[in-house]
C-alpha positions, 0 to 999 in steps of 0.5 A: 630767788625769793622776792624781798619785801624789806631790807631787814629780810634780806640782811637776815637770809645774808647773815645766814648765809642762805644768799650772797649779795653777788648772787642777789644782785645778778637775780634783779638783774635777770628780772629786770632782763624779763621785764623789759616790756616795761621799760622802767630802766634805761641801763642795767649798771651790770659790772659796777653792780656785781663788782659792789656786790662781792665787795660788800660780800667781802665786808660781811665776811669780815663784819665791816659792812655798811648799814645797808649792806645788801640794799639793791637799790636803783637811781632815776635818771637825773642823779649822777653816778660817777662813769655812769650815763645819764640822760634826764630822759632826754635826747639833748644829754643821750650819751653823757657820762657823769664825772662825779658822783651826786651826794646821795649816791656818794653816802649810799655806795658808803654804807653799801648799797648796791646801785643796780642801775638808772630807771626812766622818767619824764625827760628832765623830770617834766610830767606826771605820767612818763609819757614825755621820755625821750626814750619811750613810756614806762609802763604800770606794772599793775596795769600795762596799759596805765602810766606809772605817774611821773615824773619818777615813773620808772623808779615807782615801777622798779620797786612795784615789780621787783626790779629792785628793792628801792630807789631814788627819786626826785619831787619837784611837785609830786614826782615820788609821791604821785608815782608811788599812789599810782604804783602801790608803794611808799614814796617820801618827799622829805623837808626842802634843805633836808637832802642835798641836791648836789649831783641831781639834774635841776627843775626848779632849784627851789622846789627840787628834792631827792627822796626814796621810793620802798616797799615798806616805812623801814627801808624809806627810814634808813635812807633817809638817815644815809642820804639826809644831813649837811653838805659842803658841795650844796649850801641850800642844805640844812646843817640840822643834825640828822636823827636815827630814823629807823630808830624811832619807828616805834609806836607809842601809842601817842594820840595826834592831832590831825587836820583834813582841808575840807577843801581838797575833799569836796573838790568836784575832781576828786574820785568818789572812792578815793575820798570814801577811803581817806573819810574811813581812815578820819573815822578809824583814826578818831576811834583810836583816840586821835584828833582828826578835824576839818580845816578850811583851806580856800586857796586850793585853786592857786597851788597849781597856778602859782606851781607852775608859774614859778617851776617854769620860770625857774626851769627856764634859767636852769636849762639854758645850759643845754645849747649845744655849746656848752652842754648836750646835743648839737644840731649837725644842720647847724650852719652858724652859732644862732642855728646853733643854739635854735636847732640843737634846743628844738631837736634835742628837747621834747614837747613838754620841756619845750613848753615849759621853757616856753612859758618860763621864758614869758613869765620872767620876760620884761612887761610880765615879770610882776604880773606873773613872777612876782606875783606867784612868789607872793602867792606862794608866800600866802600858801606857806603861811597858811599852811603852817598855820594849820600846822601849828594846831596839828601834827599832820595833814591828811589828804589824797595823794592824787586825784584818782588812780592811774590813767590809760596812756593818752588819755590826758596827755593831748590837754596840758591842763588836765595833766597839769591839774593831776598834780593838785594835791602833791605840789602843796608840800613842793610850794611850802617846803614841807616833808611829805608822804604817800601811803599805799593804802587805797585799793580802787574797785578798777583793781588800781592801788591809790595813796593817802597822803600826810604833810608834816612840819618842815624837818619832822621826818621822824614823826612822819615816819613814825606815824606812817609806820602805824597807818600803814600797819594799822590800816 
């Protein structure tokens, strides 16, 4: 089988029957079978895959097929998929099956899509490079001996190698974005309230979102618009009317008005070539007639600090679930209903997580709840304002998705810092509940791609799409 670089190509070689969506989906399979070595999914969903398959090959016979007819698509491990396992990755959860479907999967099995299987992730979406799965490392297709980034890792890895033609993540603080940077392709983190988070797995509830991860801004387009809209199971979703995405990709020509936070670009941390690509992009931009100036953003030390403060807190309640009575694994060394809950959570949770719900624990704790909680909440206020600030004089913020490229394993994963600190750039759109995206359009001399990154106002999806769609063709 050809590889496929769109949607689009793949629905021109179905309407003229030069393939079938039977004979598509057994072909990633078989790759994904070839390409176990990188260990992005954890289960093939093979029968309920052909079975969709030749349904949807029905549907084309017959001209009722939904728009994403032929759309092979995976789903990271944290989104339930009725009589399918999932596992967030983790030991606590190995072995359940879901008894509903999420919203997301829900609308893309409505408009035909074919959900290929469940890829790995950092266990319950805690870490920026997959090395905290319980189920071993996904490995950079690129570099086998780089990580993929995380938390969605395995999902980023799936599209890069072809092991599929897109996938589903989730972004609590860069986790689509950052592994899309690391791997090469495009990963959208829409508005908070954007996508319904009904059927995901919760982090942090208030910073949680669904989002796609494509080879292309078409296909991320038309995603959206399936998987985005109001919904009756998830009252935090926004009833604002969903537009036409992929209708609205066409350039106009239209000059914008663009903002770079000085701050980020200076940054000590930053890889020199990464910040001389987004430099010749500015310069390129301001070429073509666009807007592009500095803006001073001096509260870049806090996105980290008041990130995980408040992710942790919120991971903390959410997690408490998983006991061993009421959910997930149960220590067969239990021996009364304390050793119950204390055996199963520290055998059934990894080091990361444990950390996490360590330190959530502390900072809502009784004496340290103002000092810390209420505090970071307060912060996280200042950093929304700011940011909209900027955002009301600009159509756009630009700025790197991460860092630097991707990292060897182990290199910094024995300092939670350092790992924590790779999340700098991508956890601004998180804290303010802004759409955001990573564009593959870095080329590092390592032979590793990296991505540049744009921040939108909340529900501009569309302007963002269609901005990137010119970068990315432009660029």
């Amino acid at each position: 089988m050809k590889t496929y670089n769109s949607l689009a190509e793949v629905q021109s070689d179905l309407a003229n029957s030069n393939i079938n969506c039977v004979a598509l989906t057994q072909a990633y399979i078989n790759r994904i079978n070839a390409n176990k070595h990188l260990n992005a999914y954890l289960e093939i969903f093979e029968k309920s895959a052909l079975e969709k398959a030749k349904l949807v090959d029905e549907k084309i016979k017959a001209k009722t097929a939904g728009k994403l007819a032929g759309l092979v698509i995976a789903i990271k491990d944290n989104i339930c998929y009725k009589d399918h396992q999932l596992s967030a990755s983790s030991k606590i959860l190995e072995g359940f099956t879901s008894l509903f479907s999420a919203t997301v999967v829900e609308r893309l099995l409505a408009e035909d899509a074919i959900i290929i299987g469940r890829t790995n992730c950092d266990e319950f979406a805690m870490g920026s490079s997959n090395e905290s799965s319980a189920f071993g490392n996904t490995l950079n297709p690129i570099n086998t001996k780089c990580v993929p980034g995380g938390s969605s890792g395995g999902s980023a890895v799936a599209v890069a190698a072809d092991l599929c033609l897109a996938a589903l993540g989730t972004d609590t603080g860069g986790s689509i974005r950052q592994p899309a940077s690391f791997c090469g392709v495009v990963g959208l983190k829409p508005t908070y309230a954007r996508v319904s988070r009904y059927g995901a797995i919760a982090y942090a509830s208030s910073f949680d979102q669904i989002g796609p991860i494509t080879k292309n801004i078409d296909d991320a387009a038309i995603i959206m618009e399936v998987i985005a809209g109001k919904d009756d199971y998830d009252s935090t979703v926004s009833s604002q009317p969903v537009t036409e995405y992929s209708k609205q990709l066409a350039t106009t020509g239209k000059k914008v008005r663009i903002a770079y936070l000085k701050d980020c670009l200076e940054s000590t941390g930053l890889d020199s070539e990464v910040k001389a690509r987004i430099y010749q992009i500015i310069e390129q931009l301001k070429a073509e007639g666009h807007t592009v100036e500095a803006v001073d953003f001096p509260y870049l030390e806090y996105l980290v600090p008041t990130y995980y403060l408040l992710t942790t807190a919120e991971s903390s309640s959410n997690l408490a679930r998983y006991d061993g009575v009421h959910f997930g694994y149960r220590s067969p060394d239990s021996t009364d209903l304390e050793s119950v809950y204390k055996k199963s959570r520290t055998q059934g949770f990894g080091k990361e997580v444990k950390r996490r719900i360590m330190l959530g624990t502390f900072v809502l704790s009784s004496g340290y709840y103002d000092a810390y909680y209420s505090k970071a909440q307060r912060v996280r206020r200042l950093l929304q304002t700011k940011t909209n600030e900027v955002l009301a004089s600009y159509d756009f913020i630009i700025m790197p998705t991460t860092p630097g490229t991707a990292f060897e394993f182990g290199q910094k994963s024995a300092d939670p810092i350092t790992m924590y600190l790779e999340d700098i750039y991508t956890v601004q759109a998180n804290i303010t509940g802004l759409p955001a995206i990573s564009l593959p359009l870095g080329k590092h001399s390592n032979g590793m791609p990296f991505g540049v990154q744009l921040i939108s106002k909340k529900f501009s999806e569309a302007d963002l799409l269609s901005f990137s769609k010119y970068l990315m063709d432009k660029f």
